[in-house]
PyMOL Python script that loads the backbone (N, CA, C, O; Angstrom):
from pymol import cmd

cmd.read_pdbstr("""\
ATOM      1  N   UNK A   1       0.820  -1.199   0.000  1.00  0.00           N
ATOM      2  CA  UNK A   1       0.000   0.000   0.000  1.00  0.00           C
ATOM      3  C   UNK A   1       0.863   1.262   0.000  1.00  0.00           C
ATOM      4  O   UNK A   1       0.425   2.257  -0.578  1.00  0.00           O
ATOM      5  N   UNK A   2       1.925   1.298   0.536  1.00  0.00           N
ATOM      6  CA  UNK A   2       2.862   2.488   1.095  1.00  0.00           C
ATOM      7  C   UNK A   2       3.395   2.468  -0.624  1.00  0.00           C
ATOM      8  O   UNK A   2       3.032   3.482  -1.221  1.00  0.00           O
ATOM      9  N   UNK A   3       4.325   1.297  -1.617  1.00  0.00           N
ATOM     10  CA  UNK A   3       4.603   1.873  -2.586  1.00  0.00           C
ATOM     11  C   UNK A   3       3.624   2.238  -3.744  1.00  0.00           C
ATOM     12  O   UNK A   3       3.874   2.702  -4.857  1.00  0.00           O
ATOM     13  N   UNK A   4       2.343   1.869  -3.122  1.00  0.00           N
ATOM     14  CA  UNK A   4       1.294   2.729  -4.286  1.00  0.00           C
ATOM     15  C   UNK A   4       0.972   3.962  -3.912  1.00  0.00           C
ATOM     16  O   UNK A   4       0.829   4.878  -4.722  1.00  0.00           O
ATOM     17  N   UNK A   5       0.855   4.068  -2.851  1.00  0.00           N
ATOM     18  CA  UNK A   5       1.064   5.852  -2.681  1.00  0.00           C
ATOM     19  C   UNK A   5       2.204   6.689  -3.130  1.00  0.00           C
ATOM     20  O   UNK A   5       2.185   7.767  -3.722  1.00  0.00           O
ATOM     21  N   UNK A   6       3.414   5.810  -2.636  1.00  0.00           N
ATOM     22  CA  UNK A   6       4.006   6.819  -3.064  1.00  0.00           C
ATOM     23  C   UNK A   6       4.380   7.121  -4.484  1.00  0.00           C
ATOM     24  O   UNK A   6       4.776   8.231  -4.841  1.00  0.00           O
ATOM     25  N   UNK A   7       4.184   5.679  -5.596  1.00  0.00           N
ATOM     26  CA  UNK A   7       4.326   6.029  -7.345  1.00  0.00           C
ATOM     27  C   UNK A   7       3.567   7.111  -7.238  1.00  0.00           C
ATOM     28  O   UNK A   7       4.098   8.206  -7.427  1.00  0.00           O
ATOM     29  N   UNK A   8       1.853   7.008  -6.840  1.00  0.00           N
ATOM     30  CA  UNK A   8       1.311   8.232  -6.981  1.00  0.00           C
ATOM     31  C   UNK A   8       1.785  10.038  -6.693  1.00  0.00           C
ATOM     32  O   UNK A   8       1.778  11.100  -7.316  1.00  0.00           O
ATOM     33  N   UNK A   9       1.999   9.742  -5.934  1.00  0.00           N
ATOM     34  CA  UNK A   9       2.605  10.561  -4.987  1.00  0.00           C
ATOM     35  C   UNK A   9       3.810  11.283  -6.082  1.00  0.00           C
ATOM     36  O   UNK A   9       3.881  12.461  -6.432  1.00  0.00           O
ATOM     37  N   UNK A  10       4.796   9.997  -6.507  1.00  0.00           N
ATOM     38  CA  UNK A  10       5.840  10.804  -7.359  1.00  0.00           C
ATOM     39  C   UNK A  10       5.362  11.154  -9.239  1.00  0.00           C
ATOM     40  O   UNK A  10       5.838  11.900 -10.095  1.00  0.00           O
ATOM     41  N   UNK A  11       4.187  10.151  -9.221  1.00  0.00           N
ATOM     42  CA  UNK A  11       3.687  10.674 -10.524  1.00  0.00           C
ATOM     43  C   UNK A  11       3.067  12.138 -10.665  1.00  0.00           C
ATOM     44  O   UNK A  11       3.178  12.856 -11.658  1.00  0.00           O
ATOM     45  N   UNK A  12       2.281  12.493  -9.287  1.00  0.00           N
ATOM     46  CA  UNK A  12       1.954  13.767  -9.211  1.00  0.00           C
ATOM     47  C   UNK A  12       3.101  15.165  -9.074  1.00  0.00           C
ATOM     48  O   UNK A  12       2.786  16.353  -9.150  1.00  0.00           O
ATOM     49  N   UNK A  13       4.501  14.593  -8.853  1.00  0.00           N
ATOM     50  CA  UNK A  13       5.222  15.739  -8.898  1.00  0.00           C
ATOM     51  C   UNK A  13       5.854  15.829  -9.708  1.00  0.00           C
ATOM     52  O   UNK A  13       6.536  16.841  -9.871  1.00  0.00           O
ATOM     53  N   UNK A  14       5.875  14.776 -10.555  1.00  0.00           N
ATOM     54  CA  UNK A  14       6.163  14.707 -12.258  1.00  0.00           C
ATOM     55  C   UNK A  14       5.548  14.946 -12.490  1.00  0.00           C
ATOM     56  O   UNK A  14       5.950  15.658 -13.410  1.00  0.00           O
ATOM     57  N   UNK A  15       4.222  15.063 -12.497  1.00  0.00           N
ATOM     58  CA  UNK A  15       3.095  16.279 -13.671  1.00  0.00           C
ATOM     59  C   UNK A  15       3.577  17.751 -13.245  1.00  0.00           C
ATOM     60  O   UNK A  15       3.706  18.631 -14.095  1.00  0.00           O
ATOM     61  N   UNK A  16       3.857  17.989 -11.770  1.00  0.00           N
ATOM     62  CA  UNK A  16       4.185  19.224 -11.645  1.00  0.00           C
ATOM     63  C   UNK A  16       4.994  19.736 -12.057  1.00  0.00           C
ATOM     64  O   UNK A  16       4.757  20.864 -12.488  1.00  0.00           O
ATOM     65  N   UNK A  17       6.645  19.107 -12.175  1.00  0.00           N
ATOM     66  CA  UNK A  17       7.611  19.881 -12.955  1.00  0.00           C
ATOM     67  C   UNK A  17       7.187  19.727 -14.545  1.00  0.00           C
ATOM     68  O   UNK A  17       7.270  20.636 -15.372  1.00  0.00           O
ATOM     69  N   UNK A  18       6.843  18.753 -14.729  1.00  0.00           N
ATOM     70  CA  UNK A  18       6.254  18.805 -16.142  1.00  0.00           C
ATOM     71  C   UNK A  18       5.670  19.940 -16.523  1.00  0.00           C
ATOM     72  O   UNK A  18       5.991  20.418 -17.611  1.00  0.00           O
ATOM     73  N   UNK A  19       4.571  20.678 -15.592  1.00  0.00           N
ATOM     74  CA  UNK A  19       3.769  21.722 -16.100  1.00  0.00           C
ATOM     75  C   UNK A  19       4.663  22.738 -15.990  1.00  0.00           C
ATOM     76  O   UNK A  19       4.388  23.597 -16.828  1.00  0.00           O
ATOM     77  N   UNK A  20       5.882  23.111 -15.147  1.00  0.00           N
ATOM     78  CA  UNK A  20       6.520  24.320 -14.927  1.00  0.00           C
ATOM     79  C   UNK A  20       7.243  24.562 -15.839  1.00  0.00           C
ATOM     80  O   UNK A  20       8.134  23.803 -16.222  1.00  0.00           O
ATOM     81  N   UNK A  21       6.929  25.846 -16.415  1.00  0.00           N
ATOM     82  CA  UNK A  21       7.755  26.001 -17.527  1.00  0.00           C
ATOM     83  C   UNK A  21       9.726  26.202 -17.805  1.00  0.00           C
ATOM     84  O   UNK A  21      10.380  26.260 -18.846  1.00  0.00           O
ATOM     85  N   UNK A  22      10.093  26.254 -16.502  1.00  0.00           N
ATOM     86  CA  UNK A  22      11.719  25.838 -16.300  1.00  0.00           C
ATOM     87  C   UNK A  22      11.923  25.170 -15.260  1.00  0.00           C
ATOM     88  O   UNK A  22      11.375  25.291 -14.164  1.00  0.00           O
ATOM     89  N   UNK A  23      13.062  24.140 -15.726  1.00  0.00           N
ATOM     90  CA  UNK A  23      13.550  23.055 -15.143  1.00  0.00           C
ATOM     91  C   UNK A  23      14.028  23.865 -13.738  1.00  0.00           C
ATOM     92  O   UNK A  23      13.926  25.090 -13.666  1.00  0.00           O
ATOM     93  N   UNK A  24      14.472  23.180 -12.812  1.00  0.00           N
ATOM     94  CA  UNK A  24      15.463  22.965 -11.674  1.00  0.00           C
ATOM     95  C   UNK A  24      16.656  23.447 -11.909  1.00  0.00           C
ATOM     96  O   UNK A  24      17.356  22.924 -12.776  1.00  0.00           O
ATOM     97  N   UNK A  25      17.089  24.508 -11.192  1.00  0.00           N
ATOM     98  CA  UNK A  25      18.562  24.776 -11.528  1.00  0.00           C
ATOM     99  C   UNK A  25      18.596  25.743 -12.366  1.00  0.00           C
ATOM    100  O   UNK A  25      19.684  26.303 -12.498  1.00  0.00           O
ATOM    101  N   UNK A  26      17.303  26.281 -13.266  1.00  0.00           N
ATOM    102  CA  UNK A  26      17.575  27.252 -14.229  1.00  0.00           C
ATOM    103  C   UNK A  26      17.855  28.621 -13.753  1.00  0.00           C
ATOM    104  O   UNK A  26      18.584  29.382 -14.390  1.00  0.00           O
ATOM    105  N   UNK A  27      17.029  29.086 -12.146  1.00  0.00           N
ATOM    106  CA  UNK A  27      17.611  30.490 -11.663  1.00  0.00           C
ATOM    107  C   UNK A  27      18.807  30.621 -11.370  1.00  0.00           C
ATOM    108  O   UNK A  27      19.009  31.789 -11.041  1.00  0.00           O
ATOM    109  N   UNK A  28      19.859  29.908 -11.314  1.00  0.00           N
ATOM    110  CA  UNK A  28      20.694  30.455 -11.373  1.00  0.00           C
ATOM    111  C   UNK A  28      21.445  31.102 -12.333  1.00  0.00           C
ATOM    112  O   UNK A  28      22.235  32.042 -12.248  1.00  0.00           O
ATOM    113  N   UNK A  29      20.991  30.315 -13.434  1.00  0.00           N
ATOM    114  CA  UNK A  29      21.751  30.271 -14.737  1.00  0.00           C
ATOM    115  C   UNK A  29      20.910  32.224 -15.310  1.00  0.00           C
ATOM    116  O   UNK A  29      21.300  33.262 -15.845  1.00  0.00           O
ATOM    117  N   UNK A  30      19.509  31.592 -14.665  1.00  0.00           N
ATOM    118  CA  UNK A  30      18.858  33.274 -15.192  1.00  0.00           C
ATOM    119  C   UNK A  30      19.907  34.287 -14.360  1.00  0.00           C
ATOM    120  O   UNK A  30      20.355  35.275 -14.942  1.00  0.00           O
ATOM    121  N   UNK A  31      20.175  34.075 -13.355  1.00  0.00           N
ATOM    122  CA  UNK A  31      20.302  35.247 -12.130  1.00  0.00           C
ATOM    123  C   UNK A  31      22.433  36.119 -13.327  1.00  0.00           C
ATOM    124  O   UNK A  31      22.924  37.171 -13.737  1.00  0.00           O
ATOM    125  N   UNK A  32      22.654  34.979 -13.259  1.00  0.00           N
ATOM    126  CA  UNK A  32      23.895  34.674 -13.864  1.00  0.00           C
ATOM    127  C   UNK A  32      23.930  36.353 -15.446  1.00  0.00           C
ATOM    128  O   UNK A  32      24.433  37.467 -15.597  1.00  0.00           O
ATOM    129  N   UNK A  33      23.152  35.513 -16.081  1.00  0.00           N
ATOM    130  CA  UNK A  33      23.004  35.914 -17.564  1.00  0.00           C
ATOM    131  C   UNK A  33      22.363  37.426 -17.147  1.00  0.00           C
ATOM    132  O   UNK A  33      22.534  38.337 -17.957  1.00  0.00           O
ATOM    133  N   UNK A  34      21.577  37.721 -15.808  1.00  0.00           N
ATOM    134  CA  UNK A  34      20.903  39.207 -15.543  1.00  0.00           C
ATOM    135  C   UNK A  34      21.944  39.932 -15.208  1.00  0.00           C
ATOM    136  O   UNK A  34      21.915  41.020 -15.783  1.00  0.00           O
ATOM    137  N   UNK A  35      23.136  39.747 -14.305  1.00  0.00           N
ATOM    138  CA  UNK A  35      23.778  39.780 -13.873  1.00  0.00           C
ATOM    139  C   UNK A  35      25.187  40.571 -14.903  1.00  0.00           C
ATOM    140  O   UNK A  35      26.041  41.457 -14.860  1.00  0.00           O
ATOM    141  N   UNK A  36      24.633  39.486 -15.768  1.00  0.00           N
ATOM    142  CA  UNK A  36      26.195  40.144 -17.283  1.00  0.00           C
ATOM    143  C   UNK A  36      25.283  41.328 -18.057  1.00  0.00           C
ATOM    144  O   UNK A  36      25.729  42.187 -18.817  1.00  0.00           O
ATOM    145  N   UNK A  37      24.064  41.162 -17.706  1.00  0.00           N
ATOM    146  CA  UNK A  37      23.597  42.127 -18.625  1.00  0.00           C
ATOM    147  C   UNK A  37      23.674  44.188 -18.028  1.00  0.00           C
ATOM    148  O   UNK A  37      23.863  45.307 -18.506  1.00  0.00           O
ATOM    149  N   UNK A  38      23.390  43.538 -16.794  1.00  0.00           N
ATOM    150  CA  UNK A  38      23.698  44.699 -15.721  1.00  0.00           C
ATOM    151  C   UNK A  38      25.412  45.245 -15.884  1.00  0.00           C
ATOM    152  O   UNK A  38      25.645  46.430 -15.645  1.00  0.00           O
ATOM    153  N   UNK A  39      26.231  44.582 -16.180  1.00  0.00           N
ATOM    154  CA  UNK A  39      27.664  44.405 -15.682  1.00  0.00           C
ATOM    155  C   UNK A  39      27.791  45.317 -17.341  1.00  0.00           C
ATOM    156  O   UNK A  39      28.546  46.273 -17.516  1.00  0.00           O
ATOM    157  N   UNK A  40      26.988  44.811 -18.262  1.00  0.00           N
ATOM    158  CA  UNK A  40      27.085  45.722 -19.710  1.00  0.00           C
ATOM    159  C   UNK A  40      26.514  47.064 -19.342  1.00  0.00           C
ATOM    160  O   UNK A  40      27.205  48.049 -19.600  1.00  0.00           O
ATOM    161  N   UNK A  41      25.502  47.206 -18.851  1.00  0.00           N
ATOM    162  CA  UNK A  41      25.052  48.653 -19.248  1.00  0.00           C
ATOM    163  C   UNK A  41      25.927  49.379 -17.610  1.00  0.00           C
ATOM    164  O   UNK A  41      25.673  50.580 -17.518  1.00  0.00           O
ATOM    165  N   UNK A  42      26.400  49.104 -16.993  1.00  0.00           N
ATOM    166  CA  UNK A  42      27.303  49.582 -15.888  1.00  0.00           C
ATOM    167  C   UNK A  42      28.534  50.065 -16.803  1.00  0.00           C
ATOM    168  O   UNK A  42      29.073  51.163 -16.657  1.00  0.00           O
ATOM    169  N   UNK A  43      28.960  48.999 -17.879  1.00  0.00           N
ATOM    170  CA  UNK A  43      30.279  49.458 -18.601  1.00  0.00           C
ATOM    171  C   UNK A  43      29.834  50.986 -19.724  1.00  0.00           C
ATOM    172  O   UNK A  43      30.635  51.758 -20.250  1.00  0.00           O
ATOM    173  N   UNK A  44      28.518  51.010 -19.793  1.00  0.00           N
ATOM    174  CA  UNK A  44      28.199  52.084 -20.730  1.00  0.00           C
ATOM    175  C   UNK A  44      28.155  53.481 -20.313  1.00  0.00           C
ATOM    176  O   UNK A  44      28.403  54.555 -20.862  1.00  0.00           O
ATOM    177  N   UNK A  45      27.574  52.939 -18.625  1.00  0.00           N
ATOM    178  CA  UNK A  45      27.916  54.750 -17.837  1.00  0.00           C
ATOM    179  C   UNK A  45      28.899  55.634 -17.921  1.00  0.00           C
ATOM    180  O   UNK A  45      29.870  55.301 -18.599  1.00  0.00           O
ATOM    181  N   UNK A  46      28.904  56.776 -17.362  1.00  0.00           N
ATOM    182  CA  UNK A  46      29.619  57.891 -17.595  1.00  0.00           C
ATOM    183  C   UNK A  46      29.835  58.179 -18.693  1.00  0.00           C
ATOM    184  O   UNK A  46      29.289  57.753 -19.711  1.00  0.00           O
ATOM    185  N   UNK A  47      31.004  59.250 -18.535  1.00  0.00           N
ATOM    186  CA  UNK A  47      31.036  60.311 -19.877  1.00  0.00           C
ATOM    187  C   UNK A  47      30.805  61.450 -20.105  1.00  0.00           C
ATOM    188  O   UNK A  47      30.947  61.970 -21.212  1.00  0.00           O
ATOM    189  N   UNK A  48      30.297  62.178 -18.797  1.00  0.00           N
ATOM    190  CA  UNK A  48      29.478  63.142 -18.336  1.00  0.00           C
ATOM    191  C   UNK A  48      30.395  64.453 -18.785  1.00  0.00           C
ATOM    192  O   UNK A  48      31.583  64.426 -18.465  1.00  0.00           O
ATOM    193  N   UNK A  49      30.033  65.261 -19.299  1.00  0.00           N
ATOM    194  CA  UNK A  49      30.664  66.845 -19.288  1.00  0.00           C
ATOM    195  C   UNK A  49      30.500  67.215 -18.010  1.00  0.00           C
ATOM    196  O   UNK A  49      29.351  67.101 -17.582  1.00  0.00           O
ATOM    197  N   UNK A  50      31.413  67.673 -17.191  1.00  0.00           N
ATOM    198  CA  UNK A  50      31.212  69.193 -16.469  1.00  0.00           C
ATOM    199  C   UNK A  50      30.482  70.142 -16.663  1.00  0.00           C
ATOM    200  O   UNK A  50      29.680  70.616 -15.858  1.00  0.00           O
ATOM    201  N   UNK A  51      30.718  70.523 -17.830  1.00  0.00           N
ATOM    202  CA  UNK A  51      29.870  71.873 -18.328  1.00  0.00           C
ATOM    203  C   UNK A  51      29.894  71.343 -19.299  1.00  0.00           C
ATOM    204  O   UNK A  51      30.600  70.447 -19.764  1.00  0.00           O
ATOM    205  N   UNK A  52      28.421  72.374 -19.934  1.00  0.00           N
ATOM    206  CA  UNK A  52      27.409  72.072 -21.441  1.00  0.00           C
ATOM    207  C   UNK A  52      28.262  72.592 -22.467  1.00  0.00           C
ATOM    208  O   UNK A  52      28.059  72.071 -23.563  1.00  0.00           O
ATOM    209  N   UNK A  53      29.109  73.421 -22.436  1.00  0.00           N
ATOM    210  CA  UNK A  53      29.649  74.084 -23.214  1.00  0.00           C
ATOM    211  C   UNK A  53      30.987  73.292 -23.631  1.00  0.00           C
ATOM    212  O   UNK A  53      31.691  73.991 -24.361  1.00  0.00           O
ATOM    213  N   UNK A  54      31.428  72.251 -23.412  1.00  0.00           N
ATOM    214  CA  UNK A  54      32.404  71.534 -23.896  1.00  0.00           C
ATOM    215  C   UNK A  54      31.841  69.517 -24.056  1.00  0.00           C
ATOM    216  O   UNK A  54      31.233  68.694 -23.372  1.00  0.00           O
ATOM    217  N   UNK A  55      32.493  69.574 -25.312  1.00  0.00           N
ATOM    218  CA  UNK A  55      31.754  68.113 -25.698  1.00  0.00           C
ATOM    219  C   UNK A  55      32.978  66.981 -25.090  1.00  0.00           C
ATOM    220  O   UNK A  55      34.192  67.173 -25.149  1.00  0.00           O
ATOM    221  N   UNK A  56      32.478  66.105 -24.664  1.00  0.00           N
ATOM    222  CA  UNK A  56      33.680  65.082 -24.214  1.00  0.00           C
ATOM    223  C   UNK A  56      33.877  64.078 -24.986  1.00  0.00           C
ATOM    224  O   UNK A  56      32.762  63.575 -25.127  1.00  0.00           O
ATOM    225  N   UNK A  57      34.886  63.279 -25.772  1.00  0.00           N
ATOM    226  CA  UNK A  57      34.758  62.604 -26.549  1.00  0.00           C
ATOM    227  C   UNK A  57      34.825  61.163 -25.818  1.00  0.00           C
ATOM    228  O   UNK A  57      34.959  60.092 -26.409  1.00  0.00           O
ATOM    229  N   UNK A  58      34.739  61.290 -24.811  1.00  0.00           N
ATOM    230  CA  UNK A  58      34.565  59.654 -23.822  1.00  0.00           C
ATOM    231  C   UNK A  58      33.997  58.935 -24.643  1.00  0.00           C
ATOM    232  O   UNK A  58      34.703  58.059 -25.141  1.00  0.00           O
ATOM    233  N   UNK A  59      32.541  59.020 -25.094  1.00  0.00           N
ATOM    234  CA  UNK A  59      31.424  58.720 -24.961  1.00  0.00           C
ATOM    235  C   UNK A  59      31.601  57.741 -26.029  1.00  0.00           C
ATOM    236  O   UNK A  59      31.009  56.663 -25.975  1.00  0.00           O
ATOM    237  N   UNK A  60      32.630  58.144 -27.312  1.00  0.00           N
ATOM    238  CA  UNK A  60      32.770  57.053 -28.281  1.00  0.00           C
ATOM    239  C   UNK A  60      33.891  56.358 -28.393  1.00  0.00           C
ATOM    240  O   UNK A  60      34.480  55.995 -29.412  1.00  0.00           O
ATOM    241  N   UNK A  61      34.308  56.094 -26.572  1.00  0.00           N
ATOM    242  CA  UNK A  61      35.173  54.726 -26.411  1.00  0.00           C
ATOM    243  C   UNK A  61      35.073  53.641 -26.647  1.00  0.00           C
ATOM    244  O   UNK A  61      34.006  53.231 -26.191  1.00  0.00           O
ATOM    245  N   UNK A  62      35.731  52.740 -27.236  1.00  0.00           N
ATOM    246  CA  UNK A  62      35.448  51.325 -27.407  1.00  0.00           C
ATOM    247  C   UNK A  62      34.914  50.883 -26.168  1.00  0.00           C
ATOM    248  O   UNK A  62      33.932  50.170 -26.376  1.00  0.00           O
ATOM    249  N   UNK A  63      35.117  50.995 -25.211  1.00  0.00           N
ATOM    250  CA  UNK A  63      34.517  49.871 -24.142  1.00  0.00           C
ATOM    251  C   UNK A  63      32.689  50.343 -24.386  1.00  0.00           C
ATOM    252  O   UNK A  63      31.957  49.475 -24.862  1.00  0.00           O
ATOM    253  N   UNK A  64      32.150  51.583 -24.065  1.00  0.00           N
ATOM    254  CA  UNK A  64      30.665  52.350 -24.617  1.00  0.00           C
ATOM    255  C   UNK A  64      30.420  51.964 -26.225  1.00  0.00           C
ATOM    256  O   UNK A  64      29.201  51.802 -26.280  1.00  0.00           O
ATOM    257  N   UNK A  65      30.714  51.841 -26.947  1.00  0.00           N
ATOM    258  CA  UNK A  65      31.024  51.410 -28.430  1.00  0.00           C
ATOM    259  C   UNK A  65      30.670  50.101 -28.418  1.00  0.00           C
ATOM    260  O   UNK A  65      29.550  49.607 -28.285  1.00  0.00           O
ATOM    261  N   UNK A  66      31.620  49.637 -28.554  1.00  0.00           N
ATOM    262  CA  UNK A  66      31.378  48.044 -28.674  1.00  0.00           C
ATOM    263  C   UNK A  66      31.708  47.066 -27.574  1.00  0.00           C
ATOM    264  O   UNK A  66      31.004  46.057 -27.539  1.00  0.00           O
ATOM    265  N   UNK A  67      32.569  47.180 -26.757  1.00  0.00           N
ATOM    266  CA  UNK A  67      32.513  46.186 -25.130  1.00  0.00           C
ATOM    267  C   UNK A  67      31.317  46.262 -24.937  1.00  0.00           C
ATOM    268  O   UNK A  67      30.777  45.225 -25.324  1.00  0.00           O
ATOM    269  N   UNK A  68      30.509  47.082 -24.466  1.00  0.00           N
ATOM    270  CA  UNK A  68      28.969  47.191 -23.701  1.00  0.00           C
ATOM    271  C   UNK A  68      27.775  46.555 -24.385  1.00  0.00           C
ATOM    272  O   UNK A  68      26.958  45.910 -23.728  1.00  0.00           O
ATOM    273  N   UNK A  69      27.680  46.696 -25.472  1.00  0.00           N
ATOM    274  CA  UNK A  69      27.066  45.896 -25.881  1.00  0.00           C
ATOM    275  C   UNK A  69      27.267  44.683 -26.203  1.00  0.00           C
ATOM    276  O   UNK A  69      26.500  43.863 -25.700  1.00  0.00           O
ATOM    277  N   UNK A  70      27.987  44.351 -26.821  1.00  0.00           N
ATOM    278  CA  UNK A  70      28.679  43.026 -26.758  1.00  0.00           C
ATOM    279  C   UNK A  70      28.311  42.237 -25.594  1.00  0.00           C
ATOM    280  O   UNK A  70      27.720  41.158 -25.638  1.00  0.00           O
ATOM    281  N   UNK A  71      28.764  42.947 -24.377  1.00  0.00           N
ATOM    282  CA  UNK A  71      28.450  41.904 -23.234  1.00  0.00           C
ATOM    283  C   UNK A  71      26.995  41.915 -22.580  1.00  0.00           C
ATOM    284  O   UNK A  71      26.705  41.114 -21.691  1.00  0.00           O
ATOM    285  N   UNK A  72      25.737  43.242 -23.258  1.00  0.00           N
ATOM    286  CA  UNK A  72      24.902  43.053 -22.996  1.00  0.00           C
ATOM    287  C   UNK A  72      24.231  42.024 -24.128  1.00  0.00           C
ATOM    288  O   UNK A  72      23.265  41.473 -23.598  1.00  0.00           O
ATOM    289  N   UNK A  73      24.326  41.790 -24.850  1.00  0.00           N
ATOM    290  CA  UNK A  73      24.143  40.607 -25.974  1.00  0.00           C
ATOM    291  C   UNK A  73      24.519  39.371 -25.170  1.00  0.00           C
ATOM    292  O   UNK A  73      23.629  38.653 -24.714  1.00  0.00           O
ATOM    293  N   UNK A  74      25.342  39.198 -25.050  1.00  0.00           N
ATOM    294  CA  UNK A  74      25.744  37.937 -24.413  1.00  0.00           C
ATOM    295  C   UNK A  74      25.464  37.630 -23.152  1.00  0.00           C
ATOM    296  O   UNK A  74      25.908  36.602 -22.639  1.00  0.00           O
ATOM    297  N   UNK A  75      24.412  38.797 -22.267  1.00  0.00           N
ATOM    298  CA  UNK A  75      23.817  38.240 -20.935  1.00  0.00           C
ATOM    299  C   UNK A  75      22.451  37.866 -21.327  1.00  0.00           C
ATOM    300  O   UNK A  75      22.016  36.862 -20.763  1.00  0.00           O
ATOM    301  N   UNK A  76      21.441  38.633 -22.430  1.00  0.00           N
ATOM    302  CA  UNK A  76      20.635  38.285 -23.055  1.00  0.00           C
ATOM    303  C   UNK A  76      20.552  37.106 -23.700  1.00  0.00           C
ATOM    304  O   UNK A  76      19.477  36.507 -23.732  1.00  0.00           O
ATOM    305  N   UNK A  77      21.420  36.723 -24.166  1.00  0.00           N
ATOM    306  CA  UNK A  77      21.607  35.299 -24.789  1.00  0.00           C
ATOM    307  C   UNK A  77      22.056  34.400 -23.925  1.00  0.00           C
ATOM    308  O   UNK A  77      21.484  33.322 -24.083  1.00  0.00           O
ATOM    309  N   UNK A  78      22.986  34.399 -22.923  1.00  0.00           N
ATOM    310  CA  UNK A  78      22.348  33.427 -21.860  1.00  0.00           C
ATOM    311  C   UNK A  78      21.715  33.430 -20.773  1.00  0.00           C
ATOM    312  O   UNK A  78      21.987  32.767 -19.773  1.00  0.00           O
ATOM    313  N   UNK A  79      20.754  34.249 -20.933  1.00  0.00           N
ATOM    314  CA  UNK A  79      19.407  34.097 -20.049  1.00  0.00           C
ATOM    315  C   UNK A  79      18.301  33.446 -21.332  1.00  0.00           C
ATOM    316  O   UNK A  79      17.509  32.565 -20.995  1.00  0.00           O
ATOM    317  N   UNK A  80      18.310  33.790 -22.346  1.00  0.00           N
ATOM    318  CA  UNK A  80      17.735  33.139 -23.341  1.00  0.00           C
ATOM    319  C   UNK A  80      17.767  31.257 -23.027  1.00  0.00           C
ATOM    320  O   UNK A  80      16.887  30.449 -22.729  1.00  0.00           O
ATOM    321  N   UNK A  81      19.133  31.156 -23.261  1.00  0.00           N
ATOM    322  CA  UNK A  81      19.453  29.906 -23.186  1.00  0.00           C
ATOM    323  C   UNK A  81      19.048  29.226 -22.005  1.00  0.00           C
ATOM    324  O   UNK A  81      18.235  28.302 -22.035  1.00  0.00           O
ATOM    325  N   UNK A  82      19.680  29.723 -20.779  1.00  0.00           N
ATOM    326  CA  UNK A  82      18.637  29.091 -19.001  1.00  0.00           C
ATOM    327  C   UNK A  82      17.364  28.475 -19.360  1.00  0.00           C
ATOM    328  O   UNK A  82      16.950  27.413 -18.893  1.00  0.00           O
ATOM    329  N   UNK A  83      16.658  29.344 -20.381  1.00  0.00           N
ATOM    330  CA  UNK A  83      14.876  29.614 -20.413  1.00  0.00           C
ATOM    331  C   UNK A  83      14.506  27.955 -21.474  1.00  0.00           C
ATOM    332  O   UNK A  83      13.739  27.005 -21.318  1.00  0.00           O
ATOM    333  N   UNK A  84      15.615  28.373 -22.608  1.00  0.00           N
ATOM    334  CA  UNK A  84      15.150  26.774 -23.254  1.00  0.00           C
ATOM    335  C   UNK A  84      15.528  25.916 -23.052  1.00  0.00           C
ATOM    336  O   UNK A  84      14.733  24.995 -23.239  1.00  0.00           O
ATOM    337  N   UNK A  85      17.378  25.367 -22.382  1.00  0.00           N
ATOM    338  CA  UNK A  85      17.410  24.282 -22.589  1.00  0.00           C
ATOM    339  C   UNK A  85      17.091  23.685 -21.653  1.00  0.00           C
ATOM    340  O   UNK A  85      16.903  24.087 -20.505  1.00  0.00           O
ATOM    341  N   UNK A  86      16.963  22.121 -22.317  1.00  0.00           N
ATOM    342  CA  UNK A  86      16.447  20.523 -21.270  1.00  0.00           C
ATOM    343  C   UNK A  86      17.392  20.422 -21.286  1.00  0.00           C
ATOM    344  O   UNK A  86      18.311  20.686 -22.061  1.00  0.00           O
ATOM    345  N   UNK A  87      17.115  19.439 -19.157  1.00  0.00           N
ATOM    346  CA  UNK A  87      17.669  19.642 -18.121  1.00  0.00           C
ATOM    347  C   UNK A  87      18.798  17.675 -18.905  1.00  0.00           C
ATOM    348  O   UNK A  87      18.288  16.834 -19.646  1.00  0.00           O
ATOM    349  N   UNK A  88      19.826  17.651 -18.499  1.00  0.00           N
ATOM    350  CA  UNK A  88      20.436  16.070 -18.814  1.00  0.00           C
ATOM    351  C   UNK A  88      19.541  14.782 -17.676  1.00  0.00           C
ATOM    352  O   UNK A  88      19.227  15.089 -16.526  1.00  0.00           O
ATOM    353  N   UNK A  89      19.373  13.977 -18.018  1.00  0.00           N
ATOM    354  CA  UNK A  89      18.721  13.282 -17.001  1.00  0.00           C
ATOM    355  C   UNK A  89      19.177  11.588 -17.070  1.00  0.00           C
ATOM    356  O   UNK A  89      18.713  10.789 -16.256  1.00  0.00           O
TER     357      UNK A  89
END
""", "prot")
cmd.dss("prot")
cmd.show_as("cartoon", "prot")
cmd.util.cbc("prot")
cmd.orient("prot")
């Protein structure tokens, strides 16, 4: 009686992860990929003039240019990835 409850028991929490739309283990991988995306637009700050009357050419540094995005692409894309792939089993 005890192992027919419990198949039940584990068939019902296999329907449950079944219904959840990400596996086990995927927040981290999200927290991870939010994390690089933040770490990009942190690299895009500053640049600021002092005064209005003089232009600063910071602003079209390679790291604001192309580092920053670059690495905001690539936190987007693996938080993308967390979201689809199946788990190895």
């Amino acid at each position: 009686m005890a192992t027919i409850m419990q198949t039940k028991k584990e068939q019902e929490q296999q329907k449950r992860r079944d219904m959840f739309p990400l596996v086990p283990g995927t927040n981290k991988f999200i927290l991870i990929g939010f994390a690089i995306v933040v770490l990009g637009f942190v690299l895009m700050m500053g640049g600021g003039a002092e005064s209005p009357d003089t232009f600063n050419y910071d602003i079209f540094s390679f790291r604001r240019i192309t580092l920053a995005p670059i690495v905001v692409l690539i936190g987007f894309g693996m938080v993308a990835w967390a979201i689809i792939r199946k788990p190895k089993k």
